[in-house]
C-alpha positions as CSV (number, residue, x, y, z in Angstrom):
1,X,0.0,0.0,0.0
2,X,1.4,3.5,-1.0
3,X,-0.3,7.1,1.0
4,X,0.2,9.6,-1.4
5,X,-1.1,12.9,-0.1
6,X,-1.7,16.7,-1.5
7,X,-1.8,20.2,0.3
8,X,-2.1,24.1,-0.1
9,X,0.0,24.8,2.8
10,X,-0.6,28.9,1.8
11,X,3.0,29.5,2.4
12,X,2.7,28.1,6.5
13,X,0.2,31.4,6.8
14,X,-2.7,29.8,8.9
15,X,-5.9,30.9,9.3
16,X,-4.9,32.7,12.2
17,X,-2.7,34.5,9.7
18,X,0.5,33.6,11.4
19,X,3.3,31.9,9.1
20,X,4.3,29.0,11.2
21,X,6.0,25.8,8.8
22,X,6.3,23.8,11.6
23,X,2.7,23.7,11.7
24,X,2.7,22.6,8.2
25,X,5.0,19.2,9.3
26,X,2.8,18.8,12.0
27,X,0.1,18.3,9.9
28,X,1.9,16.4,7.5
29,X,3.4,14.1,9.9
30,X,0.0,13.1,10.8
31,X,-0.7,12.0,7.0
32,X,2.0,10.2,7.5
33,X,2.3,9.8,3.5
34,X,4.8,8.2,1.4
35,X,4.5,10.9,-1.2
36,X,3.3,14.5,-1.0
37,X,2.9,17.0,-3.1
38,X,2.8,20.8,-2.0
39,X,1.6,23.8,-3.5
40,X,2.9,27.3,-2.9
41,X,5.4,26.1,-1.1
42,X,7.8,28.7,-2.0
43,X,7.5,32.6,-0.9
44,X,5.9,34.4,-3.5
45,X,8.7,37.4,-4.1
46,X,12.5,38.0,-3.9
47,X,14.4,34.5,-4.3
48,X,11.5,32.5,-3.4
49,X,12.8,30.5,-0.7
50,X,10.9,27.5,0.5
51,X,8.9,28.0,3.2
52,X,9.8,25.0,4.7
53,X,13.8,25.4,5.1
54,X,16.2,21.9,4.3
55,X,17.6,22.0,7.9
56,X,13.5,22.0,9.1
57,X,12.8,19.3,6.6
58,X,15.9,17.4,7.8
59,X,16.0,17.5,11.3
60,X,12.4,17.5,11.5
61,X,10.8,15.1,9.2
62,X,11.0,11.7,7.6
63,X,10.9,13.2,3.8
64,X,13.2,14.6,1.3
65,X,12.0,16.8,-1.5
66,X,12.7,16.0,-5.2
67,X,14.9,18.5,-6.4
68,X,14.1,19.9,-9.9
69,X,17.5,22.8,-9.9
70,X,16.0,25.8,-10.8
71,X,16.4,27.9,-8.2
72,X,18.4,27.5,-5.8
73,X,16.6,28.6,-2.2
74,X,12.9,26.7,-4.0
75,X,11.9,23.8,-3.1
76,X,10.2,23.5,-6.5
77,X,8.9,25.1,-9.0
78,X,6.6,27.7,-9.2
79,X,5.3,27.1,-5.7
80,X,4.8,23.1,-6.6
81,X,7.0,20.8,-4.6
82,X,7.1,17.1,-3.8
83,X,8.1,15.5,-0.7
84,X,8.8,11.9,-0.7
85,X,10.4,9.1,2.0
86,X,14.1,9.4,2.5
87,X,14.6,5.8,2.5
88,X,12.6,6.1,-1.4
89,X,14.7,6.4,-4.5
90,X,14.3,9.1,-6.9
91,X,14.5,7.6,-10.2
92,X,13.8,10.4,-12.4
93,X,12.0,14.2,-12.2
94,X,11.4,16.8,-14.5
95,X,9.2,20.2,-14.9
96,X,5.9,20.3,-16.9
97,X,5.9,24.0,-18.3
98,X,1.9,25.2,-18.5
99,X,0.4,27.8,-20.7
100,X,-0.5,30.3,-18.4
101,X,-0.8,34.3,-18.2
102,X,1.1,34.3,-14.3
103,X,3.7,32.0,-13.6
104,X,2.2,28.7,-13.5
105,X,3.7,24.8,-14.1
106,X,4.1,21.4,-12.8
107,X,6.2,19.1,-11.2
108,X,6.8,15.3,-12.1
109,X,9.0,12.8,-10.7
110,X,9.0,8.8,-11.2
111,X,9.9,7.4,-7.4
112,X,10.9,3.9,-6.1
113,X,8.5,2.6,-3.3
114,X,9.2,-0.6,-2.2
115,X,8.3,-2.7,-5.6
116,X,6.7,0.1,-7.1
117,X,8.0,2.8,-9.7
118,X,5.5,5.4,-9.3
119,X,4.9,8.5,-11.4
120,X,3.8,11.4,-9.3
121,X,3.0,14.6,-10.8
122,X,2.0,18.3,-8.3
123,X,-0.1,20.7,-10.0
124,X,-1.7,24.1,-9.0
125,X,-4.0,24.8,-11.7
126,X,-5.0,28.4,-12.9
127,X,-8.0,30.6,-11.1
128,X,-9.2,30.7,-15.0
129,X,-11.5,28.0,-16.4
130,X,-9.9,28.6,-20.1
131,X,-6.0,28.2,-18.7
132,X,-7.3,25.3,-16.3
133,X,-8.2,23.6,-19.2
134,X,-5.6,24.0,-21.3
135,X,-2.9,23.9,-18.6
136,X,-4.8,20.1,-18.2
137,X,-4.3,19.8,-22.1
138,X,-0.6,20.4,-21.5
139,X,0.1,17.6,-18.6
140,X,-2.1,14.7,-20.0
141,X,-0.1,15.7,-23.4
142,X,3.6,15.3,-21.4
143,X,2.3,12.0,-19.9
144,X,0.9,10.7,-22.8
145,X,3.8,11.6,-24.7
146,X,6.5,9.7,-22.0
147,X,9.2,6.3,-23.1
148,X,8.1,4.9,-20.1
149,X,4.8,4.2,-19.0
150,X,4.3,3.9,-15.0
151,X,1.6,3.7,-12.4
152,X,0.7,7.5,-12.2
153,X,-1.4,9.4,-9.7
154,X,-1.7,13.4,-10.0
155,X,-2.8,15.5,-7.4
156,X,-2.9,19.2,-6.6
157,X,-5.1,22.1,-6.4
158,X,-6.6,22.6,-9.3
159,X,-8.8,25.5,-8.6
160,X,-12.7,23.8,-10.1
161,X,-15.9,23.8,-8.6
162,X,-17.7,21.3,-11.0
163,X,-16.9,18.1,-11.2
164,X,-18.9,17.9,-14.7
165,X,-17.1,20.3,-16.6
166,X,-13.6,22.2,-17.2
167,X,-10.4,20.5,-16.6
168,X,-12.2,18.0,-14.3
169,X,-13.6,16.4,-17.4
170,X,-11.2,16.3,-19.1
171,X,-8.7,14.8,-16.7
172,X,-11.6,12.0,-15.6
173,X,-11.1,10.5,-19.5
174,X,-7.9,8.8,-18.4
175,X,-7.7,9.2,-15.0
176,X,-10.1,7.8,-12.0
177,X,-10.4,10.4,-9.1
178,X,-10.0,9.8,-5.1
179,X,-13.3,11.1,-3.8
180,X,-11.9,12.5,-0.3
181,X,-14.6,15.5,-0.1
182,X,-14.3,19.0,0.3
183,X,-10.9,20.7,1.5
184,X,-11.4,24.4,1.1
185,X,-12.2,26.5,3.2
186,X,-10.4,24.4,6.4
187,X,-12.5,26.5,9.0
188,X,-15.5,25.1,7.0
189,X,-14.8,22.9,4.2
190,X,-17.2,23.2,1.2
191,X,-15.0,23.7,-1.9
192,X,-13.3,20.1,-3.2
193,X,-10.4,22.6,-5.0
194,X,-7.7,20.0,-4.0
195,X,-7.9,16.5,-5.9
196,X,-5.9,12.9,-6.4
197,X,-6.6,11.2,-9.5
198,X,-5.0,8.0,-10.6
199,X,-4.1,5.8,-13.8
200,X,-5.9,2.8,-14.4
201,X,-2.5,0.8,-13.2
202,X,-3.9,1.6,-9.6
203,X,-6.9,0.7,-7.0
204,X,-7.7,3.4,-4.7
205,X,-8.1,1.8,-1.3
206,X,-9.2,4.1,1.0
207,X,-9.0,7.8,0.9
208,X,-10.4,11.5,2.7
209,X,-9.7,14.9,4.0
210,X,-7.4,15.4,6.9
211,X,-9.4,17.2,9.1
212,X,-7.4,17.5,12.4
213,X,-7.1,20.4,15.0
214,X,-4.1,21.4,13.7
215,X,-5.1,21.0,10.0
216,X,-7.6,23.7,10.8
217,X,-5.0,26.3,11.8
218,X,-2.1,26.0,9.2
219,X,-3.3,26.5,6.3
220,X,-6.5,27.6,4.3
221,X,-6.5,23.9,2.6
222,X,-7.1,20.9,4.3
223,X,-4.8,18.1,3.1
224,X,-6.2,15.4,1.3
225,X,-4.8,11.8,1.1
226,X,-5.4,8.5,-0.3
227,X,-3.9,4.7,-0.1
228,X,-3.2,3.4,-3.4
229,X,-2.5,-0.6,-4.5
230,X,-0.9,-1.1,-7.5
231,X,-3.4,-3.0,-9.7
């Protein structure tokens, strides 16, 4: 069984509008996943450092991040960043550029969990239904267009209401979804914004929305998880 989980950790500013990042590993400490993927991660201006600094993550987690090299204080790219085991091999990583009017991409990285190459790919999708869709268009494109074919799940916040229409639709044609219920807004969770969706290659066990005190307080999002079998 693999946990993969996903989170809008709103730069470690809670909803008491404090940044606190050691908050943020609280929270993700009880997720407990095997892979996470982050979004806006990084500080919005200047160098964009990661919010969550490597001696935090080091001395204070069991995770590593997969690093993509293009900038050097990030954790990722463009906010998006994935955390994965330490004891997990990295086999390959690379960036998804989006078409976008701000700043916008994705991150993907194939990782070694026990048995198990799996592709993981973090994705904060634009506020506009037009980009969403064809910022969707552009990652199913780069996965469909990989050598190697792996077990994939994809996961991020990808900013649509409707689970009928927009980029939703048109990532549910290849991909099935985790249905772990609403995650925005964490002081009262109505909006399902964040979202796991998987390859045929893999079951979704079990699944849901982290919804603990401290979840609450660090972060706008509530994380979302699920526990994933290769098929």
């Amino acid at each position: 069984m693999i946990r993969v989980a996903s989170y809008n950790m709103r730069k470690a500013i809670g909803t008491d509008r404090r940044r606190n990042p050691e908050r943020i590993l609280e929270v993700l400490r009880e997720v407990n996943a095997d892979v996470i993927a982050l979004q806006e991660a990084d500080r919005r201006f200047g160098a964009r450092a990661a919010v969550i600094t490597p001696h935090l993550l080091e001395e204070h987690s069991d995770w590593k991040p997969v690093t993509f090299g293009v900038r050097v204080n990030s954790m990722g790219w463009h906010g998006n960043a994935l955390l994965v085991r330490k004891n997990s091999q990295i086999v390959d990583c690379e960036l998804i550029h989006l078409p976008a009017l701000e700043p916008r991409g994705a991150v993907m990285a194939d990782v070694r969990i026990g048995a198990t190459i799996l592709r993981v790919i973090g994705m904060h999708l634009d506020l506009s239904g037009l980009w969403r869709r064809r910022q969707a268009a552009a990652i199913l494109a780069h996965v469909s267009a990989s050598t190697h074919k792996r077990p994939t799940v994809m996961m991020g916040d990808l900013n649509e209401w409707t689970r009928a229409a927009g980029c939703l639709r048109d990532f549910s044609r290849d991909f099935a979804f985790a249905e772990t219920g609403p995650s925005f807004h964490a002081r009262r969770p109505v909006g399902r914004l964040d979202r796991i969706m998987v390859s045929e290659q893999l079951t979704i066990v079990e699944c849901g929305v982290h919804q603990s005190a401290a979840a609450r307080k660090a972060s706008d999002h509530l994380p979302i998880w699920a526990d994933l079998r290769p098929a």
